[in-house]
N, CA, C and O atoms as a Tinker XYZ file with bonds, in Angstrom:
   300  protein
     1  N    125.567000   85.675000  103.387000    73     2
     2  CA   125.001000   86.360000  104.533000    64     1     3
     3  C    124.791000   85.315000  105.633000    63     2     4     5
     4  O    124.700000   84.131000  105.306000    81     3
     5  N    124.704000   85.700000  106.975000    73     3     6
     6  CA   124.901000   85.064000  107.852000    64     5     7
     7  C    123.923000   84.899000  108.675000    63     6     8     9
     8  O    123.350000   85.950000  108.962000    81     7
     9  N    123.308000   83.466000  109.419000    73     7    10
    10  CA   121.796000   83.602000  110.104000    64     9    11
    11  C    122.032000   85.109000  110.668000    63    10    12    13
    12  O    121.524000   86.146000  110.243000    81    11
    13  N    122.711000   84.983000  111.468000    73    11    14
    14  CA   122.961000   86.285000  112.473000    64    13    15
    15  C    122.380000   87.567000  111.502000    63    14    16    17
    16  O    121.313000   88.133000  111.739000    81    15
    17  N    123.107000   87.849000  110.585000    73    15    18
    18  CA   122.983000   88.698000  109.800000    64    17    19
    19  C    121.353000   88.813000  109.507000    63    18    20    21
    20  O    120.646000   89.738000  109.908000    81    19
    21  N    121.035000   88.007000  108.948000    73    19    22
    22  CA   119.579000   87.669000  108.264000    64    21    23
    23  C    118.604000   87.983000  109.126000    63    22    24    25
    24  O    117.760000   88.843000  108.874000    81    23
    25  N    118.645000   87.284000  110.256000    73    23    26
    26  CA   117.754000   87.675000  111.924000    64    25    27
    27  C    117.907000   89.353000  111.926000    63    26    28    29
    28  O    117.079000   90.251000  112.075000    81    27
    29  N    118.826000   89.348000  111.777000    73    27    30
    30  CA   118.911000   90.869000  111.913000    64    29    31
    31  C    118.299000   92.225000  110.920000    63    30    32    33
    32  O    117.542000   93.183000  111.078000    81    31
    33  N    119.005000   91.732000  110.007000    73    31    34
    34  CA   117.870000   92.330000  108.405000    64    33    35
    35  C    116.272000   91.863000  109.231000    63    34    36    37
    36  O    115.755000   92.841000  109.772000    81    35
    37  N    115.525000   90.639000  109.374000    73    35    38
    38  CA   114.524000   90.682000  109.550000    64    37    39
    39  C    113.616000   91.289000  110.344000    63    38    40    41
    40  O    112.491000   91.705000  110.066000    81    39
    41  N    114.422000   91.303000  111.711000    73    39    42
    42  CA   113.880000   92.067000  112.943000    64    41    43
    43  C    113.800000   93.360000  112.346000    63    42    44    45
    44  O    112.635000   93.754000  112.289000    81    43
    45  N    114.831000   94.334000  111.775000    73    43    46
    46  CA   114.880000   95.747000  111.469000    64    45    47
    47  C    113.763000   95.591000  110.326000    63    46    48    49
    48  O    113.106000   96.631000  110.371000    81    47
    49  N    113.417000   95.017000  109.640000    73    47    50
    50  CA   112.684000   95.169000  108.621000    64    49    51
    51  C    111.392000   95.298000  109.386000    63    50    52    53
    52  O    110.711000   96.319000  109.478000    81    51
    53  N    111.069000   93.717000  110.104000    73    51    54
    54  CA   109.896000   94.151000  111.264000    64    53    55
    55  C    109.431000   95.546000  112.111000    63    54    56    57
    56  O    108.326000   96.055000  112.301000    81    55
    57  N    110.255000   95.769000  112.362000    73    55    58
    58  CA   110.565000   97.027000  113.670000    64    57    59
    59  C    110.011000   98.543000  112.743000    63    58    60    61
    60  O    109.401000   99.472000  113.273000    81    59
    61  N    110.452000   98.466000  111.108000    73    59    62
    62  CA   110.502000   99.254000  110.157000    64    61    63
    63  C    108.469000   99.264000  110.017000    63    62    64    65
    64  O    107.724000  100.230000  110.180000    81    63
    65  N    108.155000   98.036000  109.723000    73    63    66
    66  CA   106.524000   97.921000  108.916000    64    65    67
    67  C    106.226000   98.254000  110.746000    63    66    68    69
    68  O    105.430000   99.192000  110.721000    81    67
    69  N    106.410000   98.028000  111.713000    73    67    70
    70  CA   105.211000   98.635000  112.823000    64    69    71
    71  C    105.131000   99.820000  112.550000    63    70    72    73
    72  O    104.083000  100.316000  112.137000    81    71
    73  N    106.296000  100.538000  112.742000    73    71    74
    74  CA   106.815000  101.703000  112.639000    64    73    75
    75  C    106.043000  102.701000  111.617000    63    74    76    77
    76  O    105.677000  103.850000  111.864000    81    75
    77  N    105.878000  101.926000  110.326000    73    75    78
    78  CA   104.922000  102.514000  109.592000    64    77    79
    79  C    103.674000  102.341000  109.425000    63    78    80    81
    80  O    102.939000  103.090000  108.782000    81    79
    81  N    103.300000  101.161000  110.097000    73    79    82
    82  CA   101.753000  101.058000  110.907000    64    81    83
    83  C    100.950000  101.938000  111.729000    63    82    84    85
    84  O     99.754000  102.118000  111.956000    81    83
    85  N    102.139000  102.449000  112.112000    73    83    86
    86  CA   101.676000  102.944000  113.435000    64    85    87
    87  C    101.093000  104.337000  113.312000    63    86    88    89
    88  O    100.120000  104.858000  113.859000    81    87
    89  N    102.636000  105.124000  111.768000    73    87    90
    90  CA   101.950000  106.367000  111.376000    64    89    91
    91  C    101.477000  106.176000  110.167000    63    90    92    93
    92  O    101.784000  107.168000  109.505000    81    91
    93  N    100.832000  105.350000  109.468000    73    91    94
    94  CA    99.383000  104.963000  108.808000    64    93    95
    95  C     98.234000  105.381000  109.795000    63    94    96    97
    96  O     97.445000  106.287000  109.526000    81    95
    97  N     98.215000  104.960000  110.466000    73    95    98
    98  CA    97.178000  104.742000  111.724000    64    97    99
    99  C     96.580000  106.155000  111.966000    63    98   100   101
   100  O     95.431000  106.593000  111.903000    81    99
   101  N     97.733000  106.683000  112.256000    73    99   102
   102  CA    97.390000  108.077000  112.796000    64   101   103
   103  C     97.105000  109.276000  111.499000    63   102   104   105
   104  O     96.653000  110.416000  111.608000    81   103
   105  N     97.516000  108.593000  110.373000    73   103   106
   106  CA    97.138000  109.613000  109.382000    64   105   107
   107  C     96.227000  108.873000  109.141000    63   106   108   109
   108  O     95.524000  109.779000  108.693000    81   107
   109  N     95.266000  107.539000  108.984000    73   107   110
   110  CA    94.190000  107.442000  109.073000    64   109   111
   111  C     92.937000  108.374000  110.037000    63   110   112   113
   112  O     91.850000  108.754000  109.601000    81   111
   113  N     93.478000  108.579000  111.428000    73   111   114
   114  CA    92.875000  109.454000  112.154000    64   113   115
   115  C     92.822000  110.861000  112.149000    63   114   116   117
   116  O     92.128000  111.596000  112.853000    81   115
   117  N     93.723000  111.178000  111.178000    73   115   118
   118  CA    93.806000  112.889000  110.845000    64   117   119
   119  C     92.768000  112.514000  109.869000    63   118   120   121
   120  O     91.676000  112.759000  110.382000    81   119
   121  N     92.618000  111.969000  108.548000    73   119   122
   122  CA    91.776000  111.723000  107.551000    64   121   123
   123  C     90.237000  111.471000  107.956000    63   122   124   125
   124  O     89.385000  111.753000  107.114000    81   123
   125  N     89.978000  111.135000  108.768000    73   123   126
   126  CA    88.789000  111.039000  109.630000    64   125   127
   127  C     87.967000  111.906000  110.271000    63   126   128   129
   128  O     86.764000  112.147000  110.169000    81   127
   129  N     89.015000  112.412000  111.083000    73   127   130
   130  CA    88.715000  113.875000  111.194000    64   129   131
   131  C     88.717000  115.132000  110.330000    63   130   132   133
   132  O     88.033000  116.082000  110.710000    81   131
   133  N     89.229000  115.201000  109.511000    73   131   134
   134  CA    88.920000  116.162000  108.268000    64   133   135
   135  C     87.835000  115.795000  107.359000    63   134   136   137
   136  O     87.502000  116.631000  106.519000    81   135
   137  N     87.197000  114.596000  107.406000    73   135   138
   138  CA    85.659000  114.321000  107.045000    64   137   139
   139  C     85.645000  113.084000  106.347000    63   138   140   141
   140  O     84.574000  112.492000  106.208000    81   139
   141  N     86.837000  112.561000  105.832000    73   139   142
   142  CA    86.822000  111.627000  104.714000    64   141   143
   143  C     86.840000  110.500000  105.483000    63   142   144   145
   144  O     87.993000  110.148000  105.735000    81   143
   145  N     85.979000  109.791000  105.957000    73   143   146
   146  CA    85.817000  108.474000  106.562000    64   145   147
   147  C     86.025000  107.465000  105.048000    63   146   148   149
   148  O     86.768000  106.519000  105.309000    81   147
   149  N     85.863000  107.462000  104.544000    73   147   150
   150  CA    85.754000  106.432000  103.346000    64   149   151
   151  C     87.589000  106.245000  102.831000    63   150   152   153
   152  O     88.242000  105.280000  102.434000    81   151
   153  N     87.872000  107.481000  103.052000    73   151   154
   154  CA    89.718000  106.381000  102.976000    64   153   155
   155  C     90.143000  106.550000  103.830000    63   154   156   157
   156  O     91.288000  106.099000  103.796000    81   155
   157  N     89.856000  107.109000  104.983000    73   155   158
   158  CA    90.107000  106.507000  106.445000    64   157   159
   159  C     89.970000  105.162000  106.760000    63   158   160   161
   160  O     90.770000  104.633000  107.533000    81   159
   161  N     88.662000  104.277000  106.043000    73   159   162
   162  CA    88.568000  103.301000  106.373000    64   161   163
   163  C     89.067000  102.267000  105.441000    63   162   164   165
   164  O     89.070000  101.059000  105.678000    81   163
   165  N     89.505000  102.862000  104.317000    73   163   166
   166  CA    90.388000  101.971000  102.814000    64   165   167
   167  C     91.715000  101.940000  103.791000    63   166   168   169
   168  O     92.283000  100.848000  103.789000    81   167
   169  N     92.185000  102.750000  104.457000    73   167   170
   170  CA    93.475000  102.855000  104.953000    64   169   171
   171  C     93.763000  101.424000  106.136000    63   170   172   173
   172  O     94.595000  100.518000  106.110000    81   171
   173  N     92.590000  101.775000  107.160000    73   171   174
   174  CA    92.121000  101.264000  108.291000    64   173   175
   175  C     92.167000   99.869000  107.411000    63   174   176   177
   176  O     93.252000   99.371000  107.712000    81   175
   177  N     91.622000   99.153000  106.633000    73   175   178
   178  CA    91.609000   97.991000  106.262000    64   177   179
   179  C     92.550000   97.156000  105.318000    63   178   180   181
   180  O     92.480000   96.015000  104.861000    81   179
   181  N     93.449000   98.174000  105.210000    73   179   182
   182  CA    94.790000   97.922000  104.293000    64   181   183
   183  C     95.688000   97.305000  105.796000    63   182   184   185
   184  O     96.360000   96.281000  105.921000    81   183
   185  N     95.361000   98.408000  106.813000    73   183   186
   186  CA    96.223000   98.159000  108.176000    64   185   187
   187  C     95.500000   96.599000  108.724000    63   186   188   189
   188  O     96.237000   95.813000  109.319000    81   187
   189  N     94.052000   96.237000  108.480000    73   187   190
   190  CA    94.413000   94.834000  109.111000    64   189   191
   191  C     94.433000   93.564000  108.684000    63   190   192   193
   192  O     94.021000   92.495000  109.134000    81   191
   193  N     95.309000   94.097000  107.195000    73   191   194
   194  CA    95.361000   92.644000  106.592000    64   193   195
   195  C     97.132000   92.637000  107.381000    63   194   196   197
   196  O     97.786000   91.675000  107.783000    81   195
   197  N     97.394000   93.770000  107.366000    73   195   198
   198  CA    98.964000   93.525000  108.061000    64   197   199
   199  C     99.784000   92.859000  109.745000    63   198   200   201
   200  O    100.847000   92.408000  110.170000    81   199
   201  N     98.198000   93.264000  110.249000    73   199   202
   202  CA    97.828000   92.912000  111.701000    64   201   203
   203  C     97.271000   91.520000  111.799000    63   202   204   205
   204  O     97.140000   91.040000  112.925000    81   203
   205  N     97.019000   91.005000  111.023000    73   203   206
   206  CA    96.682000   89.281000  110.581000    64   205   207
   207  C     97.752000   88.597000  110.751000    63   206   208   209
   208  O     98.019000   87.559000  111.358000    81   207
   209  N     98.566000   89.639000  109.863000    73   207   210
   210  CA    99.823000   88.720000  109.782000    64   209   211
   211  C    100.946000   89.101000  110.974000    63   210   212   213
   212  O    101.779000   88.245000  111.274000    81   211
   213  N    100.947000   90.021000  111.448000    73   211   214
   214  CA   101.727000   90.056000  112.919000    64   213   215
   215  C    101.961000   88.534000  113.477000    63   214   216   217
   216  O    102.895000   87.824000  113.102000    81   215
   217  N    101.188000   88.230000  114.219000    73   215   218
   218  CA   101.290000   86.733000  114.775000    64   217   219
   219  C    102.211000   85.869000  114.235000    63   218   220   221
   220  O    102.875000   85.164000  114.995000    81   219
   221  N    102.418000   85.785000  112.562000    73   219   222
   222  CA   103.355000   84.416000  111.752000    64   221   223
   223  C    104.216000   85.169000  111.844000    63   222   224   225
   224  O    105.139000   84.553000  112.377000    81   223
   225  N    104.549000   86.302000  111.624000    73   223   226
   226  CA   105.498000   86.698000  111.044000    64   225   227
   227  C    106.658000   87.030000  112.697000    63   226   228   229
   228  O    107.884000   86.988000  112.806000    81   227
   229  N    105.612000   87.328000  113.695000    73   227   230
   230  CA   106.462000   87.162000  115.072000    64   229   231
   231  C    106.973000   85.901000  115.501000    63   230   232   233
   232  O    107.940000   85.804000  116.256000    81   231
   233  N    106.258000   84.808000  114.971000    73   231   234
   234  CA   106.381000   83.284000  115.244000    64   233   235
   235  C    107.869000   82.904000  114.452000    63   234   236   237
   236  O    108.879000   82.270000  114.759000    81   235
   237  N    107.422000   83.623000  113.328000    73   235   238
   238  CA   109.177000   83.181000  112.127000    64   237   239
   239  C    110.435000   83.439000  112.739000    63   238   240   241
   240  O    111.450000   82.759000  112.888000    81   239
   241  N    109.997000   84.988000  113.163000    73   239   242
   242  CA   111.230000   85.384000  113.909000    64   241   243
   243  C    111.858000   85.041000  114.816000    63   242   244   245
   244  O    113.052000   85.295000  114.974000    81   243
   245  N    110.970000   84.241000  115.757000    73   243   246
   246  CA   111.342000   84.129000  117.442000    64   245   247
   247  C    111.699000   82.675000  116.317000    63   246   248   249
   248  O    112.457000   82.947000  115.386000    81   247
   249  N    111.367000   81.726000  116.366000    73   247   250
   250  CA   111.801000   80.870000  115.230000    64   249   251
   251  C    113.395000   80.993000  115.086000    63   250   252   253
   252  O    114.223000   80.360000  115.741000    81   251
   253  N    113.666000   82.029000  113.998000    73   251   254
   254  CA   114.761000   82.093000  113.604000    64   253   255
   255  C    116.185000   82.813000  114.447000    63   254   256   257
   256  O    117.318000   83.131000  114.087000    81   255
   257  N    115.536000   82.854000  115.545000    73   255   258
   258  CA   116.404000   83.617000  116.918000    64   257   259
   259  C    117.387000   82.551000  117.051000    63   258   260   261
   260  O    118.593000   82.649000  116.822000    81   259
   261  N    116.609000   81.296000  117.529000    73   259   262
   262  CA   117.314000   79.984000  118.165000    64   261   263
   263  C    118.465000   79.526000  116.925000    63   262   264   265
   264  O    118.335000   79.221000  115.740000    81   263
   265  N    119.675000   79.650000  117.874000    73   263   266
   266  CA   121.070000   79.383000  116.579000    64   265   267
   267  C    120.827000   77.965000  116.502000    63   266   268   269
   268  O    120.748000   77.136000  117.408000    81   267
   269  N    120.738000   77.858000  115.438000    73   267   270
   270  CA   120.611000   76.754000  114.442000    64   269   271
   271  C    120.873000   76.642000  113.305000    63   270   272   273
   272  O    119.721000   76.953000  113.001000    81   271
   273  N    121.415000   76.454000  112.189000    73   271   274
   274  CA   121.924000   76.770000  110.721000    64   273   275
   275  C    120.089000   76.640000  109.807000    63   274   276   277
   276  O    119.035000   76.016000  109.934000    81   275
   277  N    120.518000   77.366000  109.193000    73   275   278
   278  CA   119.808000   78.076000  108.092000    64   277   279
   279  C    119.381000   76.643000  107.205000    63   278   280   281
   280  O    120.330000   75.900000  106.954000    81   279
   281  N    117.719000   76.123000  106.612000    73   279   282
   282  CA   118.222000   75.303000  105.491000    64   281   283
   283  C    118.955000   75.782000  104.358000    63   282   284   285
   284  O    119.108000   76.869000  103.801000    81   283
   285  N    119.453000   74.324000  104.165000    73   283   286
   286  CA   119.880000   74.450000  102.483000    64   285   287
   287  C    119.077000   74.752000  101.314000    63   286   288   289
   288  O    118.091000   74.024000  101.204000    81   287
   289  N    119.190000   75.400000  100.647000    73   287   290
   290  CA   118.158000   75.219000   99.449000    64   289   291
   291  C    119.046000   74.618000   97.988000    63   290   292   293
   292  O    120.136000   74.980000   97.545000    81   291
   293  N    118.431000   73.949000   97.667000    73   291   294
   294  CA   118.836000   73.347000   95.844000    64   293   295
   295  C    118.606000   74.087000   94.956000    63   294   296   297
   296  O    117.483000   74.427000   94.584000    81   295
   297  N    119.825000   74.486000   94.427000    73   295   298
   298  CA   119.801000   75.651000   93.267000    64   297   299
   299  C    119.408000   74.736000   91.517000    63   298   300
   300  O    119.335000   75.393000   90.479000    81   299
């Protein structure tokens, strides 16, 4: 597989977890409103261990944008 390739798997993979952040989020807010605050807020706090990690995981990427070869790893 090819950086190119790989950047690419990664971004879509990225683009994929907001994507399902986003409608977490909002079925957290339907759940809230139907009364159940207590896994509204199990939900809500599942969502910001993922939002922690936004920041590295945007840093890796923009990172791995710049063409440069991939390390080697020792098998």
């Amino acid at each position: 597989m090819s950086a190119k390739e790989i950047n690419t798997l990664l971004t879509l993979m990225n683009q994929r977890q907001a994507r399902l952040t986003s409608t977490c989020k909002q079925i957290a807010e339907w759940i809230d409103r139907q009364g159940d605050v207590p896994t509204a807020g199990q939900i809500r706090a599942s969502l910001r261990a993922l939002e922690e990690e936004e920041a590295q995981v945007r840093k890796t990427l923009s990172s791995l944008r710049q063409d440069r070869p991939l390390p080697r790893f020792r098998s």
